[in-house]
C-alpha positions as a printed NumPy array, in Angstrom:
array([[  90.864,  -33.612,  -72.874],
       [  90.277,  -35.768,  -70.039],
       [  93.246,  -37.639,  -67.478],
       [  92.667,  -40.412,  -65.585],
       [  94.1  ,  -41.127,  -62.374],
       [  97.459,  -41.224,  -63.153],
       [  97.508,  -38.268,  -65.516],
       [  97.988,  -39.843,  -68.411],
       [  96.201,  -38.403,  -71.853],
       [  93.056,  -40.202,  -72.352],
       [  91.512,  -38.453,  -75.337],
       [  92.608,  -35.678,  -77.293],
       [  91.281,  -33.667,  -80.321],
       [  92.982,  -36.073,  -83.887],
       [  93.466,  -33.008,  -85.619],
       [  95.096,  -30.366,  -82.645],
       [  97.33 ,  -33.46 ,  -82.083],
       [  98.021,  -33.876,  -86.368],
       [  98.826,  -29.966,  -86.093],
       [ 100.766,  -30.38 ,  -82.918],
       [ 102.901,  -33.337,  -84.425],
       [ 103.588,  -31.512,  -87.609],
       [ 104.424,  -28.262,  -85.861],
       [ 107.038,  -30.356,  -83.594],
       [ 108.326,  -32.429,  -86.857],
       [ 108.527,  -28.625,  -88.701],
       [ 110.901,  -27.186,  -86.035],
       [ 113.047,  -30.064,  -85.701],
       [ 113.595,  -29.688,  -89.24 ],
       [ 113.731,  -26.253,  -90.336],
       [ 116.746,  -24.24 ,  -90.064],
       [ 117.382,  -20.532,  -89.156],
       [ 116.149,  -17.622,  -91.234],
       [ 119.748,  -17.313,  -92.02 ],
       [ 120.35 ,  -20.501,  -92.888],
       [ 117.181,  -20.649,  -95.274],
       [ 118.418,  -17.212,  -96.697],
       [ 121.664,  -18.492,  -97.967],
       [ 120.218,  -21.535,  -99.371],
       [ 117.038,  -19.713, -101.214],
       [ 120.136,  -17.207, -102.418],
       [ 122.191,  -19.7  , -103.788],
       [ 119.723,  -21.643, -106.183],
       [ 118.95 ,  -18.079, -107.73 ],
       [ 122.528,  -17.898, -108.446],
       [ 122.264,  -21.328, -109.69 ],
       [ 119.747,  -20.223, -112.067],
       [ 121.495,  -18.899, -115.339],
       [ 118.021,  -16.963, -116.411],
       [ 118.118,  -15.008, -113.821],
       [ 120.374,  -11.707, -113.782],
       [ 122.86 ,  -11.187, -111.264],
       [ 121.501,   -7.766, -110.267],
       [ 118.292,   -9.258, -109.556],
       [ 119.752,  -11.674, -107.394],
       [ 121.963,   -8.613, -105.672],
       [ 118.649,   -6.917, -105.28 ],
       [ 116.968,   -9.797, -103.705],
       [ 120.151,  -10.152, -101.011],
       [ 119.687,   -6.515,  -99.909],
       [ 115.677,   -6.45 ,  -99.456],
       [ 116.195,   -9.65 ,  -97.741],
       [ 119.173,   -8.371,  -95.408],
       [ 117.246,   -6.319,  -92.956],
       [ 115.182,   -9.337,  -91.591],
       [ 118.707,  -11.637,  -91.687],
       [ 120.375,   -8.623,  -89.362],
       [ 116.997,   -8.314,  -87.235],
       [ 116.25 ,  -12.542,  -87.058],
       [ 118.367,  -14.565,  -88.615],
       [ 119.093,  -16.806,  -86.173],
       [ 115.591,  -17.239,  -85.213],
       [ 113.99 ,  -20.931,  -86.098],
       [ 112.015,  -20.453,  -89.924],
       [ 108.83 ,  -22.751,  -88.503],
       [ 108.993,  -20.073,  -85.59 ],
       [ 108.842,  -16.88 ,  -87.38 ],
       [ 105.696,  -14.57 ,  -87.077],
       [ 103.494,  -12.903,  -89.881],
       [ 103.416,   -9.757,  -87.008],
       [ 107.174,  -10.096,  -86.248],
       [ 108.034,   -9.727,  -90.656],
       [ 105.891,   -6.81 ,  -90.08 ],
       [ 107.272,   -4.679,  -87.417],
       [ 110.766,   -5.43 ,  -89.18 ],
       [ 108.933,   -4.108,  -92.681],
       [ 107.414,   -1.329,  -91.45 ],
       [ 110.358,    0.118,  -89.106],
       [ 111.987,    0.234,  -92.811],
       [ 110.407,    3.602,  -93.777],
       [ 110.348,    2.554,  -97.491],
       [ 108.163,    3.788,  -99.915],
       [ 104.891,    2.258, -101.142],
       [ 106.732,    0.768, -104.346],
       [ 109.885,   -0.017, -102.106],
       [ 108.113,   -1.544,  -99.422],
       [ 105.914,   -3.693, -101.587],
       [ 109.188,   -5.231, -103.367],
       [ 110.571,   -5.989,  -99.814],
       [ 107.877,   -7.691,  -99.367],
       [ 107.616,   -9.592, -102.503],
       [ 110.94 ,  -10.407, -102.112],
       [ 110.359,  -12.436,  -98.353],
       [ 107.481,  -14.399,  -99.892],
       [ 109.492,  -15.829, -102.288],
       [ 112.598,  -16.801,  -99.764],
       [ 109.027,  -18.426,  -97.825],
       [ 107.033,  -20.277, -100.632],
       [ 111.028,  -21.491, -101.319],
       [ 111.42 ,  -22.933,  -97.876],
       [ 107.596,  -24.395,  -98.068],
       [ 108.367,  -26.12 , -101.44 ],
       [ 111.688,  -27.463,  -99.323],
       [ 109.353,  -29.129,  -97.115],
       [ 110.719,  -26.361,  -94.056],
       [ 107.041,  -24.988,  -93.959],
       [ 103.807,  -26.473,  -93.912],
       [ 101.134,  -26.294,  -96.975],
       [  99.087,  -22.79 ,  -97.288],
       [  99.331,  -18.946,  -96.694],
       [ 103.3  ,  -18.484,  -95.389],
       [ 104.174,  -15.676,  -92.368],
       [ 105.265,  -13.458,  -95.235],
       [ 102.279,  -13.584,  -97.242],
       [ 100.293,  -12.897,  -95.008],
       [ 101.647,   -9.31 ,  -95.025],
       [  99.813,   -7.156,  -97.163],
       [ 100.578,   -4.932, -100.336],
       [ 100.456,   -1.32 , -100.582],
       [  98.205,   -0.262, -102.885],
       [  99.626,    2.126, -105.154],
       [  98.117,    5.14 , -106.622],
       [  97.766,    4.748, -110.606],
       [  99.487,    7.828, -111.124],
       [ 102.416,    5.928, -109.813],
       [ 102.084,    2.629, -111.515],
       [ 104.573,    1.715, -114.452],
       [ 102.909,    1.986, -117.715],
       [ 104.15 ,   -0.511, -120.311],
       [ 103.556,    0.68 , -124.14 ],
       [ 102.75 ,   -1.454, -126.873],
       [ 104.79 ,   -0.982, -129.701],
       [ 101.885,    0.824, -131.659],
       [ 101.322,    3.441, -128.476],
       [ 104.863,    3.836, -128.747],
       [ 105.104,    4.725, -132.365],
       [ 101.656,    6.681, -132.132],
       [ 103.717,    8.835, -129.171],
       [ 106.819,    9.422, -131.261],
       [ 104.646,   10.18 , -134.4  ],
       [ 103.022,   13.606, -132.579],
       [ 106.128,   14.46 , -131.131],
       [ 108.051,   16.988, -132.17 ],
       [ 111.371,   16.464, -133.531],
       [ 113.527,   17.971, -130.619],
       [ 111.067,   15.739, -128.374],
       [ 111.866,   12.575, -130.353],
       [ 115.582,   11.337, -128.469],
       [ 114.101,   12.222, -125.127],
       [ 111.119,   10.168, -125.426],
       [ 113.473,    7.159, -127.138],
       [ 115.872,    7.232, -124.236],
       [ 112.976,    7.144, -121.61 ],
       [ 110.974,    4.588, -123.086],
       [ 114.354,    2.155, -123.883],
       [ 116.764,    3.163, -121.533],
       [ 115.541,    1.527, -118.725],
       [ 115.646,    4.653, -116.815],
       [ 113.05 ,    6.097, -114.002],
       [ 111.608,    9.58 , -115.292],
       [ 113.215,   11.157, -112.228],
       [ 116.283,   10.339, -113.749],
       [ 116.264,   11.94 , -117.357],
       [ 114.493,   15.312, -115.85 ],
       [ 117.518,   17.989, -114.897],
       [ 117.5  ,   18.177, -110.807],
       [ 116.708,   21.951, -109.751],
       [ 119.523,   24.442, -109.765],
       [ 121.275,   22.04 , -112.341],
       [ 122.084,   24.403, -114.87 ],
       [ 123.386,   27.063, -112.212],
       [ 125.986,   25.118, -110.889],
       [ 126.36 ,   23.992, -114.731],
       [ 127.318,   27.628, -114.903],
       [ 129.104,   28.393, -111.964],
       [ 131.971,   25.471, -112.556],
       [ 131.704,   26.969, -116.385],
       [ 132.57 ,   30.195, -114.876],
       [ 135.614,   28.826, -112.392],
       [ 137.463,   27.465, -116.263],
       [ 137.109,   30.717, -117.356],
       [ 134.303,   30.014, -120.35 ],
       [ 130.338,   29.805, -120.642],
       [ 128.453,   27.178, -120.22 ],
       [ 128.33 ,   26.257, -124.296],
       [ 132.012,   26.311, -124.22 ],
       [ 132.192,   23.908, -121.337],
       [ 129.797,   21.999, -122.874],
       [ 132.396,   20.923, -126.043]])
């Protein structure tokens, strides 16, 4: 850069200045975190295909960075910032990754509204746990499915139905420890066993 006598700008660099005017023309026009928030939230409620406990599920993942920046300008908002809020979470791998997934799409919304400028977003620029494949969901086909209930034995057979078409996580169908003793105990307290209690 280089000033002549009365300090006025002589020459500057085209594209710092391009960057510089679109960064200026960005925060003018993008609103708060909140404000984008609301707005991203509302067209997914707009959108009949999507199911309202997806959109719930989006409003809480998204809820943490409203409560920690909302008011903050969007065009402001710092890859390193999303991740100190992210991290300070203490979710899981699996958790933490949909959080995640979650604030990319509230940014690639506010980029396709123009609130963001073209390429990689602050949010995306956080990266994805890596999960172990023991943890990954597997997804049968319908012939590994019938293969599976075809060796199963017959007592097996509604427990492997209801976990592979329930929509239930594994940690959920398996009894939680000391289940059956307080089964008993409360059994015990109505004055029958448990196979009583049971009917």
């Amino acid at each position: 850069m280089y000033w002549n006598e009365r300090g006025d700008l002589l020459s500057i660099d085209a594209r710092e200045l391009a960057e510089f005017r679109q960064w200026r023309e960005l925060k003018w026009r993008a609103p708060s975190l909140n404000e984008l928030i609301k707005e991203f939230l509302k067209s997914k409620r707009e959108d009949r295909n999507l199911h309202s406990g997806y959109v719930k599920t989006l409003e809480y993942n998204l809820s943490p960075f409203c409560d920690a920046i909302g008011n903050e300008n969007l065009a402001q908002i710092e890859s390193v910032t999303l991740f100190e809020i992210l991290s300070g979470l203490n979710k899981n791998p699996r958790t933490r990754n949909n959080v995640r997934d979650a604030l990319c799409s509230a940014f690639r919304f506010a980029r396709d509204r123009g609130y963001l400028p073209e390429g990689i977003t602050a949010a995306e620029k956080l990266k994805r746990i890596k999960l172990d494949r023991c943890c990954e969901i597997s997804i049968y086909s319908p012939e590994q499915m019938r293969a599976i209930l075809d060796a199963c034995r017959p007592q097996y057979i509604p427990g492997e139905v209801i976990s592979a078409f329930a929509g239930i996580r594994s940690e959920e169908i398996r009894p939680k420890p000391n289940t059956h003793k307080a089964f008993s105990s409360q059994a015990h307290l109505l004055g029958s066993n448990p196979s009583e209690a049971a009917t």
